[in-house]
C-alpha positions in Angstrom: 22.2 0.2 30.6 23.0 3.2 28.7 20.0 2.8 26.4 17.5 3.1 29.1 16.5 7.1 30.1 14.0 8.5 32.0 12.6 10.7 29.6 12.1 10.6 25.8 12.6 13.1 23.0 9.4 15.3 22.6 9.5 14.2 18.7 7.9 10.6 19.5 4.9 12.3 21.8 4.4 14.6 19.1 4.4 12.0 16.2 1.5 10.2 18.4 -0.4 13.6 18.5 -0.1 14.2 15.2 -1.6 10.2 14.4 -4.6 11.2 16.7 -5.3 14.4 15.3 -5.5 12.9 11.9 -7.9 10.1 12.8 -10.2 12.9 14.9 -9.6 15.5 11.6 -9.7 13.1 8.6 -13.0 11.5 10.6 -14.7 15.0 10.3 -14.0 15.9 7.5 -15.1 12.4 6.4 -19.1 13.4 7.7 -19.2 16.3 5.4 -20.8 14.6 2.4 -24.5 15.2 1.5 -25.7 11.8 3.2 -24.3 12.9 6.6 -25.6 16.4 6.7 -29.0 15.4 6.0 -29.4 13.2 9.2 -28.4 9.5 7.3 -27.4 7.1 8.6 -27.8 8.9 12.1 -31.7 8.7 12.0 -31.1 4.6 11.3 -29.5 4.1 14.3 -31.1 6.6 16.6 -34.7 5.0 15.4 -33.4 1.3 17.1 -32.1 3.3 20.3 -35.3 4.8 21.5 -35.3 3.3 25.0 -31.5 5.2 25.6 -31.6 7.0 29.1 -33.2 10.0 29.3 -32.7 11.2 25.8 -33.6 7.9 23.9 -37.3 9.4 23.8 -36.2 12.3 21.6 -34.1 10.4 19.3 -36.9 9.8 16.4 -37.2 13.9 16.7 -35.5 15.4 13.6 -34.2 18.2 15.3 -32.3 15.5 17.2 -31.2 13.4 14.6 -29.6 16.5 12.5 -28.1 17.5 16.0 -26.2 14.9 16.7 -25.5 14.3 13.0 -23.9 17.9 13.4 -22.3 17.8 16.5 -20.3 14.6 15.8 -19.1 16.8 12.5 -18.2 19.6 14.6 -16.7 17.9 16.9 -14.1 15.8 15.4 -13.2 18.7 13.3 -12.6 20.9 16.2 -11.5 18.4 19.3 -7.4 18.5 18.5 -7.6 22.3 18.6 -9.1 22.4 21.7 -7.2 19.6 23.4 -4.1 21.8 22.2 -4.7 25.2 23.9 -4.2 24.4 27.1 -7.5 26.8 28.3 -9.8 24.3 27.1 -8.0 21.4 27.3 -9.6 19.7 30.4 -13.0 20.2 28.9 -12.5 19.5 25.5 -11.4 16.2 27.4 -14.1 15.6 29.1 -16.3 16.2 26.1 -14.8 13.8 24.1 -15.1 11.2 26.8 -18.6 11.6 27.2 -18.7 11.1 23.2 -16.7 8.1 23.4 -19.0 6.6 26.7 -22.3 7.4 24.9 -20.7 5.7 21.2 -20.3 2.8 23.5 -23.5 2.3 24.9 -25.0 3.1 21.7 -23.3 1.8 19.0 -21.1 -1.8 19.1 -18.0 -0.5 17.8 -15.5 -2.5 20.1 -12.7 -1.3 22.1 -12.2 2.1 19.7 -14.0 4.6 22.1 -12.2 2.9 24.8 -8.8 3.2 23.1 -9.3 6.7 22.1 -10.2 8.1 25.1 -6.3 6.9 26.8 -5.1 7.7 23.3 -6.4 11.5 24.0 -4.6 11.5 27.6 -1.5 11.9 26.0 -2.0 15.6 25.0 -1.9 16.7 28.9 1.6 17.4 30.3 3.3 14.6 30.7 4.0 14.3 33.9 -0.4 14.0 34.7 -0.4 10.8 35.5 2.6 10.9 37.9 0.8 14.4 39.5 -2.7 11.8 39.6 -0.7 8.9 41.2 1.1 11.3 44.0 -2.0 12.3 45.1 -3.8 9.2 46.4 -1.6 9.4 49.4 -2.1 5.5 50.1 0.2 4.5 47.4 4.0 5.3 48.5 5.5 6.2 45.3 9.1 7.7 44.5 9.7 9.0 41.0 13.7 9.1 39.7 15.2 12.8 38.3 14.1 13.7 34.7 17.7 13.1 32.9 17.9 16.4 31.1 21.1 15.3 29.4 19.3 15.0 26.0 21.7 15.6 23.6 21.8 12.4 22.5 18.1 12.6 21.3 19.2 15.0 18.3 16.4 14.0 15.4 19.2 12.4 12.6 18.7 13.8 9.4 17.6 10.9 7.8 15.1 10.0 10.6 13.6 13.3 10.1 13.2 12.6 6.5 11.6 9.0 7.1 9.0 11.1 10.0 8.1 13.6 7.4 7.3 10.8 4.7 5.3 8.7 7.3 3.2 12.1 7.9 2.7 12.8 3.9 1.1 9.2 3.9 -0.6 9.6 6.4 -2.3 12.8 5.5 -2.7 12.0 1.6 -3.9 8.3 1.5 -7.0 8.6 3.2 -7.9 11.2 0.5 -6.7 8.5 -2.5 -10.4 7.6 -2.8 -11.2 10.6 -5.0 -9.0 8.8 -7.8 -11.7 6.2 -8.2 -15.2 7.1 -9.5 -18.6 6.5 -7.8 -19.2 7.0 -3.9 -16.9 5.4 -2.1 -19.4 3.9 0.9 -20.9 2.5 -2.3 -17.8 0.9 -4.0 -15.7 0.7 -1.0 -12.6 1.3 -3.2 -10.5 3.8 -1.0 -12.3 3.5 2.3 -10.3 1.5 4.0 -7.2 3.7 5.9 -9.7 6.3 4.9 -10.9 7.3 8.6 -14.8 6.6 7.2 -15.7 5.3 10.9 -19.3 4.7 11.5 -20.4 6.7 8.6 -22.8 4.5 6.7 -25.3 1.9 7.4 -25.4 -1.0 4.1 -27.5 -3.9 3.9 -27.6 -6.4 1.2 -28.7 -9.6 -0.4 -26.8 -12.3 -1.9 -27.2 -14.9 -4.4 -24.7 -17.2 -5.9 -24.4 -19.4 -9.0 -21.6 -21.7 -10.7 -22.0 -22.6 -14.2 -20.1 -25.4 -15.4 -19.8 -24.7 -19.5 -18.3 -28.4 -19.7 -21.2 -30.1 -18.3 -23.7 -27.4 -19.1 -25.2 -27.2 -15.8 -25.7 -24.3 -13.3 -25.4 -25.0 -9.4 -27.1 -22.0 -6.9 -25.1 -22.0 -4.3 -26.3 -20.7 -0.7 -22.6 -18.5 0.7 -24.3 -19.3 4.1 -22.5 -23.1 3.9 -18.9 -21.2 3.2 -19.0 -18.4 5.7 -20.0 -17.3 9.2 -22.7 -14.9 9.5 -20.6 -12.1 10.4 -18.4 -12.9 7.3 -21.8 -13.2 5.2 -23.1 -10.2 6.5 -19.5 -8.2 5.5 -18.6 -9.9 2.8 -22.1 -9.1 0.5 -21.8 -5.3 0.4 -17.7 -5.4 0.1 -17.4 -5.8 -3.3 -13.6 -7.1 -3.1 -14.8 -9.6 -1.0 -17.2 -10.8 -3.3 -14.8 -11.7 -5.6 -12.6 -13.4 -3.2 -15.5 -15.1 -1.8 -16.2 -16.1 -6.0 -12.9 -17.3 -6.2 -12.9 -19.9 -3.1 -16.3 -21.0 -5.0 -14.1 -21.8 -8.0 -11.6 -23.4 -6.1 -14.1 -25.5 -4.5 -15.6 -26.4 -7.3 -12.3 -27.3 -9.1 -11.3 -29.7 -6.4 -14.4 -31.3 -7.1 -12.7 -31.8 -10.8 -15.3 -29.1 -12.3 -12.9 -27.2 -14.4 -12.9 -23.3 -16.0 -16.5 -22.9 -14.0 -17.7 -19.8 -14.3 -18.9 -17.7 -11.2 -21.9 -14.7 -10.8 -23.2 -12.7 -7.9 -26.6 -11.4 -7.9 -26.7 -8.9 -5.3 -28.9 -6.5 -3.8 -27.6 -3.5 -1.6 -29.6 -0.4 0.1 -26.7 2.7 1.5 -28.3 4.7 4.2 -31.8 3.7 4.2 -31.7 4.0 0.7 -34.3 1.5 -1.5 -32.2 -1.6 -2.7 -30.7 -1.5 -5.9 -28.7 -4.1 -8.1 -25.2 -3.8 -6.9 -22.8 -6.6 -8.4 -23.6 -6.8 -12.6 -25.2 -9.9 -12.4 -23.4 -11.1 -15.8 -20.0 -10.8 -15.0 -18.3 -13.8 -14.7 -16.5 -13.1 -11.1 -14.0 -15.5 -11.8 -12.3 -13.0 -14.6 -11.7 -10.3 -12.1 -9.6 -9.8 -9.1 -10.6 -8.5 -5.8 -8.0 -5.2 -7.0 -10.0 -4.9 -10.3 -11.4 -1.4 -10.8 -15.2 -1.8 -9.3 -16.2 -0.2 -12.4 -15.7 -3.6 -13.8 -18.3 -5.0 -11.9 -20.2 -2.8 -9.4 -23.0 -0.9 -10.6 -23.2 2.9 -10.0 -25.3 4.0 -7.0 -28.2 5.7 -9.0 -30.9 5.1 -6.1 -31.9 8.4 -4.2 -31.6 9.1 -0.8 -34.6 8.3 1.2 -35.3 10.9 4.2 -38.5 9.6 6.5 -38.6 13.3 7.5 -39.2 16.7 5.6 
């Protein structure tokens, strides 16, 4: 069919560049906030990790912990330029591989190393994996002419205008954040399409109660009979969640024929080894807000210093 070429306009490989070089950018640029550069939540993580090959012994060493804490910085900030010039390319490559294998092993973060590491294949010449392929002589392959007739590829003015909003959003939304006060691995408003990955460890602990003004009574209620641990475990230091999660307590509750119940969190929650602190104002009547409410409304500033088991 006439649709179907053998090559494609060097507009869509650069638009995938460019999404890749904003999660490796926007994720470095991310680590440079006062927690990060003073070895939390690194030090967390590396302290349950001691038995790591060969350098697990060294990871409750501070000049480790501020290494790596450092290097990961350094790294993301500076891996697209190097994948670019062609010079370094091939090592730059293999660095960032062996950061992606070693986030695996160390850290349970999914598929994500996995996907970046094909992700960052795609800044070699295209034709690698054809040069790869070619050479493990076993495997007859035959590769059809490049079409160079690509005058049909012409960027149309209004898809160049759609490309060039797409890359405003992308490199101004992570950054919307800064428009909501407090810390935003505290309050959570703005992290999300924020490229925060793996920057913070939380912990937190929940308690629940419904107070039915009609029948003046108050119920505790234990979230472990609602959720999942996993969604227990997310849901307590995500204060949108918490609302939703207050929410499906009062439509529980109202199903029950309990009307205009009133719902309250009181919740605990420590940010990179930090000692716990009260986190959701424990007399705000949850059902009153929405999970798109400024946190303000309901989360309590982060006052609690950071904690730093080294000097």
């Amino acid at each position: 069919p006439k649709i179907a070429f053998n090559v494609v306009p060097g507009w869509m490989l650069y638009i995938l560049l460019f999404q890749i070089g904003v999660a490796y950018f926007y994720g470095g640029i991310a680590k440079i906030n006062p927690d990060w550069l003073q070895g939390q939540p690194m030090f967390l993580w590396l302290a349950k990790e001691t038995n790591f090959p060969v350098i697990g012994p060294y990871f409750s060493e501070p000049w480790m912990v501020l290494g790596m804490s450092y290097a990961g910085l350094l790294l993301d900030l500076l891996i697209v330029p190097a994948l670019v010039w062609k010079k370094t390319r091939k090592w730059a490559f293999i660095l960032i591989t062996a950061f992606h294998v070693m986030n695996h092993f160390l850290w349970n973060i999914g598929i994500f190393p996995w996907f970046m590491i094909a992700a960052t294949t795609l800044y070699f010449e295209p034709d690698w994996f054809r040069k790869v392929l070619t050479r493990i002589k076993r495997i007859p392959l035959s590769f059809p002419k490049a079409n160079t007739e690509v005058g049909s590829f012409a960027l149309p003015t209004s898809l160049f205008v759609g490309i060039c909003i797409f890359a405003a959003i992308q490199l101004v939304v992570p950054f919307r954040h800064w428009l909501s006060p407090g810390n935003v691995n505290w309050t959570e408003k703005g992290h999300r399409f924020s490229w925060h990955m793996k920057l913070r460890d939380k912990r937190a602990r929940a308690r629940f109660k419904v107070i039915d003004p009609i029948k003046n009574d108050t119920i505790k209620v234990d979230p472990r009979r609602y959720l999942t641990p996993r969604q227990l475990k997310k849901m307590r230091w995500q204060p949108d969640m918490v609302v939703q999660f207050a929410h499906h307590l009062g439509k529980k509750y109202k199903e029950k024929g309990r009307l205009g119940v009133q719902v309250y969190a009181d919740i605990e929650a420590s940010l990179n080894g930090r000692d716990l602190q009260q986190f959701i104002h424990p007399g705000v009547d949850l059902m009153t807000i929405s999970h798109r409410s400024p946190t303000k409304l309901y989360v309590i500033p982060m006052e609690t210093p950071l904690s730093l088991p080294y000097k």
